[in-house]
Every structure is written in C-alpha cells, then in structure tokens.
C-alpha positions in Angstrom: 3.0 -6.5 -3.1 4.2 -9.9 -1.4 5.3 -9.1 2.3 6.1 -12.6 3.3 9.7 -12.6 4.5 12.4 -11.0 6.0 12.8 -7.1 5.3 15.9 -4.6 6.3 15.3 -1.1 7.8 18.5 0.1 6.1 20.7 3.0 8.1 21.3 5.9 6.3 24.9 6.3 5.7 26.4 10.5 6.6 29.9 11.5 6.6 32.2 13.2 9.3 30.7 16.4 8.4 27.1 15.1 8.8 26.2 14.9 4.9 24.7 12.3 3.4 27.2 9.9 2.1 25.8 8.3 -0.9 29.4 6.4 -1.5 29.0 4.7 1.5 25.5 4.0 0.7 26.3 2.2 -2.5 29.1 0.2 -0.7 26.5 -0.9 2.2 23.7 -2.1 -0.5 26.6 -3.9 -1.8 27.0 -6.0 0.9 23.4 -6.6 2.0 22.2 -7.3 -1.9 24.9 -10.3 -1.1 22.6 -11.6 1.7 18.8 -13.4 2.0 17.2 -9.6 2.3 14.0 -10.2 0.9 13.4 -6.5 0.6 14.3 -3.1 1.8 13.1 -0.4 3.8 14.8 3.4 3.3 14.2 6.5 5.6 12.5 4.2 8.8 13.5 5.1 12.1 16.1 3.4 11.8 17.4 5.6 8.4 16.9 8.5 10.9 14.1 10.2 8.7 13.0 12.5 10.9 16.7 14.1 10.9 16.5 14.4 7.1 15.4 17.2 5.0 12.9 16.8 1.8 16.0 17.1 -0.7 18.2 14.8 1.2 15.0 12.0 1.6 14.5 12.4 -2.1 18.4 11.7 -2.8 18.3 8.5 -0.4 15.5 7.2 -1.9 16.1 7.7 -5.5 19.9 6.7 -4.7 19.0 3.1 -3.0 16.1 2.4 -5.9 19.2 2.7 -8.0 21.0 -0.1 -6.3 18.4 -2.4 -5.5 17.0 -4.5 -8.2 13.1 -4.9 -9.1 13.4 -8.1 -8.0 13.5 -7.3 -4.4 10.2 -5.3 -2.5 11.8 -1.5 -2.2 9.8 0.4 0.9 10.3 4.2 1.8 9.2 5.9 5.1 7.2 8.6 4.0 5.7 9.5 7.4 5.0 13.4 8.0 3.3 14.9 10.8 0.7 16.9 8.5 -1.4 14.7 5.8 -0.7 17.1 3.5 2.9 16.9 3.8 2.2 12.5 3.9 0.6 12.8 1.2 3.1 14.7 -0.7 5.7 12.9 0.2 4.3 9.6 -1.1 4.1 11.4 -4.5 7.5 11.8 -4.4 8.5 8.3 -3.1 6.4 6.6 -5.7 8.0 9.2 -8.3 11.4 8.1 -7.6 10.7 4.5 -7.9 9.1 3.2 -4.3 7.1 -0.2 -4.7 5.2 0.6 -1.3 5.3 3.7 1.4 5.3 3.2 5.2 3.6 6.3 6.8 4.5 6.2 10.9 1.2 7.7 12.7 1.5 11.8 13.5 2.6 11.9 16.9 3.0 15.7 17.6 -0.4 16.6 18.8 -0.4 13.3 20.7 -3.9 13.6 23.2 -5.1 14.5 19.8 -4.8 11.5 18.1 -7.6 9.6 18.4 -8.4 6.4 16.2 -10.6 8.7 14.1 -7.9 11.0 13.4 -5.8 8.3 12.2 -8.6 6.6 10.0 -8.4 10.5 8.6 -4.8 11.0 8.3 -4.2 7.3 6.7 -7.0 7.1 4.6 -5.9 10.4 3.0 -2.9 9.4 2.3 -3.8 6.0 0.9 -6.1 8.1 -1.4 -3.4 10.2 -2.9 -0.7 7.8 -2.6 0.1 6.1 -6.2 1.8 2.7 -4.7 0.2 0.8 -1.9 0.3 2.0 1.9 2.0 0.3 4.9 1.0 1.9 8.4 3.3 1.9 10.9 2.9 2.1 14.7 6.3 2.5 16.8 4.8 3.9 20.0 8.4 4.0 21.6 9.1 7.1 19.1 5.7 8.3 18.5 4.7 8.6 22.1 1.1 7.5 20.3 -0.6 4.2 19.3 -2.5 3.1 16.5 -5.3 1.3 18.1 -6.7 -2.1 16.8 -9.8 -0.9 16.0 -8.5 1.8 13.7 -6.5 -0.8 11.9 -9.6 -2.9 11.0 -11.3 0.1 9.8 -8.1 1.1 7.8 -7.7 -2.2 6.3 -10.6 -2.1 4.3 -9.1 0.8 2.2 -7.9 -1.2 -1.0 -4.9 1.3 -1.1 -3.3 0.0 2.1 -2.1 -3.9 2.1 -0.7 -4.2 5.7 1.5 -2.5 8.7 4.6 -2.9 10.1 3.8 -3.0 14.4 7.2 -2.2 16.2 5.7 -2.3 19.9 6.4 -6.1 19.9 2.7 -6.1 22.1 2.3 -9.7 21.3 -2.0 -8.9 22.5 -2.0 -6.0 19.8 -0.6 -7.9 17.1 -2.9 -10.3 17.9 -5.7 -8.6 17.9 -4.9 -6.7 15.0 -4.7 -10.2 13.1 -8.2 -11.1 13.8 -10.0 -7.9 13.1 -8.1 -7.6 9.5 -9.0 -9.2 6.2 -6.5 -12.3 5.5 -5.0 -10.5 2.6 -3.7 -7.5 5.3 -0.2 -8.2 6.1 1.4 -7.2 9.5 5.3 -7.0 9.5 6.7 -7.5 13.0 9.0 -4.8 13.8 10.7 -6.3 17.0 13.3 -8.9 16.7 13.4 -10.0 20.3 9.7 -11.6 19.6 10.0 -12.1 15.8 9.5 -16.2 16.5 6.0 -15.6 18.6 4.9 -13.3 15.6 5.1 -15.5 13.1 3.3 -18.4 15.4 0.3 -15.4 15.7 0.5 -15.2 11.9 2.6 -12.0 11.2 3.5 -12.3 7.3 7.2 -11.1 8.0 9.6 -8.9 10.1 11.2 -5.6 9.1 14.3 -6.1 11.6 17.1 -3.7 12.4 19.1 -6.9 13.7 18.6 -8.4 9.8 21.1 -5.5 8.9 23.8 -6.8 10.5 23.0 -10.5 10.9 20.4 -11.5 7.8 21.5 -15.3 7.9 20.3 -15.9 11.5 16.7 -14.0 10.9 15.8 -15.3 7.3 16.8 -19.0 9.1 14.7 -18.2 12.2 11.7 -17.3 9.4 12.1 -20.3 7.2 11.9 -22.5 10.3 8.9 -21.1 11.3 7.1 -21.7 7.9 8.4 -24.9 7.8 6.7 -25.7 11.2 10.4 -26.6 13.0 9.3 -24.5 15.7 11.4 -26.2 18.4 14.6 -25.3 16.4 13.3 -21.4 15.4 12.7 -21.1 19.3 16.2 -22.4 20.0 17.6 -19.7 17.1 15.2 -16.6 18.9 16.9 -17.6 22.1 20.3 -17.6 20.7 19.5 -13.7 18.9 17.8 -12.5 21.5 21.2 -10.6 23.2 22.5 -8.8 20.3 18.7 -8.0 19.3 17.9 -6.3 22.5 21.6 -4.1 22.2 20.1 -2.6 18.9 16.7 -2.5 19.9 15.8 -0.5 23.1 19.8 -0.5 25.0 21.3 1.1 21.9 18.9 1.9 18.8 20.6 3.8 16.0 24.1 3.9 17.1 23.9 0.5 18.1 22.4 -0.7 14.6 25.5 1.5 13.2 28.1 0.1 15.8 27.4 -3.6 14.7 27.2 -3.0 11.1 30.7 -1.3 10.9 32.2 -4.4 13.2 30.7 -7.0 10.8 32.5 -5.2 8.0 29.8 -2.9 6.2 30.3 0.9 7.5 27.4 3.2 7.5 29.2 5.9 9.8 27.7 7.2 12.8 24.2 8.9 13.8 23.5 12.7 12.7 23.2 14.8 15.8 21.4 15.6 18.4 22.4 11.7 18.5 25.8 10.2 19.5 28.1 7.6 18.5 27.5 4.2 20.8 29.6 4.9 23.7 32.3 2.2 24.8 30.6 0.3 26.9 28.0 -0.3 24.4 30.4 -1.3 21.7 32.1 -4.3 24.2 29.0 -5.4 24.6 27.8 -5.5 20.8 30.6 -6.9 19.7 30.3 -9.6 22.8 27.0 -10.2 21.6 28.0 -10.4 17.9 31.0 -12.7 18.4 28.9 -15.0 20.3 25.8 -15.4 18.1 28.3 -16.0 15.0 30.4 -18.8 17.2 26.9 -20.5 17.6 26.1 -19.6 14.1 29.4 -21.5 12.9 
C-alpha cells in the first residue's frame, strides 16, 4: 500500500446520548470524500478508540469501509493492550474490509515495555494480521515510546510497511529514517512540523488539522514534493495556530469544535471527556477564520 500523501484521522461521530451515530458518520464522509483526502484513518486517537467497545469498533469500521471507495487507502486503529487481543482485532479489521491496521504500542505496563517487548508484541501481530501493519508511537497518550532501534528491527518484518510517529521529535523521525529500509514509510503525525518531515523524508502525514482544513495540508504537501519549499514554509507558518488548538491546547474536542464550525458535525467527545469549553471555541474559530482569509 502507497502511503505518499496526506491522510485523515477521522472523529467518530456519537449522539446526545453517547451512541454511536452512524447517520452522522455517513454525512461527515460525505463531506471529506468531497476534499484532497488521500486516505483514511478510523478508530485513531483521534476516533477515541480506546472509549469504544469491540461491537461498536466493528460497526465504525465496517460502516466507514462502506462509504469510502477502493480507490482511497482505508486504515483502522486496531491497537489493544494484549497481543492477543491486537491480534484479534486485526482479524476483524481486515474482515470488514481494512486495506492496512495501525497498532498504537501497549502502554499499560509502561517500565515494562522495553524495545524487545515491542519487537514481541508487533511482530505477533504482523504475523497474524492478514493486511499490512502500520506501528504507531503517540508517547503523549501512551506514556511509552517506541524506540528507533526497535523500529529498524521491526521493519525488516515483510508484514509491516511503515509507522505513523505522532511525537513530532524531529531527531526520532530522523533517526528512524536512516535505520529503516527505503521502502518503510513513516507518516508524520504532527501538523505543527508536518513541513520539516517531509524535508527529513517522511512519505506523508496522518493530520487531525486535514479534517477540518484538507486544502491547506494536501497544498503544504504538494509544495514540498515539488521542491517550493520557501512557499510550503510560508503555508506551515500560516497553519501553525489552528494546528496547535487541535493538537496539544484542545485534542478531541478541539478536532470536533472546528469541524462542526466549518460545517461537517461529528458531535462531541464521549465521556470522561468534555465538550471544548468557550474559550477554546473563540479561539478555534479565531484561528479558523484567519487561516481561511489567508487561504482566500
């Protein structure tokens, strides 16, 4: 599967009660399948996976596949804290229609997991998996970190073709790039440095901001590619505001904020985690209105 390009971490829509709302679902692929999405990610962090049960993860997924055409790369999170449960839940991805799983590391037993317990965990799951294996490393959830080292060993497994690093450790990402075959692809998962990424050699970016603002981000990587690096800097300085609001400020409810202001509703979080408060949605929608004045 072809990485290259600019992927969405797609929200999962729930209704006032909580459930998952699989109208509103439909309505939001709508909109996004209108945009220059290269492909699709269901049940990341940002789809909230870890508040979902297996029956509900199975409905999202085979829902989305529904919606989205072969044409476009289809990922699901299939992370699990047990390899058994991984492993099983890969199965089921791949049974309902996934081109490719992305497997966050285990974070629960965290002084426990050491690069050989990943190499373990992963290279498991790869084994049993019947579509190809993204690891993922997001530290700031986690509390863990998939070390370089681990990653070169882990490449080598035909099964997995690449990882999406959310840390935005430009050094990591780095090094990760020079200890892995040329045919492994790292995703950036931070839009704030998605422009120095891609001048390391990152093969694409899966972006909560390319949920709300695709345009700007597929722009930012088609400048890149094409070398106009002085105007892909000006365009990371100019999505750098609303990309930090839904990155670290406001996460989730941020990421769900924005998208019902630019006219695609996906709700608000499932609990223990709360709608963006108000101060947060001025300054989303400051950010918002001003990167689409520039935009214009």
């Amino acid at each position: 599967m072809n990485c290259a390009g600019i992927f969405a971490p797609v929200p999962t829509p729930f209704d006032r009660d909580e459930r998952v709302d699989l109208a509103r679902l439909k309505s939001a692929f709508a909109w996004w399948l209108a945009r220059p999405i290269t492909g699709f990610v269901v049940l990341g962090s940002n789809g909230e996976a870890a508040f979902l049960d297996e029956g509900e993860s199975d409905e999202v997924i085979a829902a989305a596949r529904d919606l989205v055409p072969r044409s476009r790369p289809f990922i699901a999170g299939t992370g699990r804290e047990s390899t058994r449960a991984a492993v099983t839940a890969a199965k089921r991805a791949a049974a309902l229609g996934a081109d490719a799983v992305l497997v966050r590391t285990p974070g629960f037993f965290k002084s426990q997991m050491t690069g050989d317990a990943f190499v373990r965990h992963y290279s498991a799951v790869a084994d049993g998996s019947p579509v190809p294996v993204l690891l993922y490393n997001f530290t700031a959830v986690t509390g863990v970190n998939l070390p370089p080292p681990a990653v070169a060993r882990l490449a080598a497994h035909p099964n997995i073709i690449g990882m999406k690093e959310s840390s935005g450790d430009l050094a990591q990402i780095a090094e990760v790039l020079s200890t892995t075959p040329r045919g492994f692809q790292l995703l950036a998962g931070s839009s704030s440095t998605f422009h120095a990424a891609l001048c390391a050699g990152v093969a694409g970016g899966v972006l909560a901001l390319s949920c709300v603002v695709p345009e700007p981000c597929r722009r930012l990587f088609d400048l890149a590619a094409a070398g106009r690096h002085d105007e892909a800097r000006a365009l990371q300085r100019r999505i750098l505001p609303l990309a930090r609001l839904l990155g670290a400020a406001y996460g989730v409810a941020g990421l769900k904020a924005a998208l019902g202001m630019a006219g695609c509703d996906v709700g608000v979080p499932r609990g223990p985690l709360a709608p963006a408060p108000g101060e947060a949605l001025g300054a989303i929608r400051g950010a918002l209105d001003l990167l689409q004045e520039t935009q214009a």
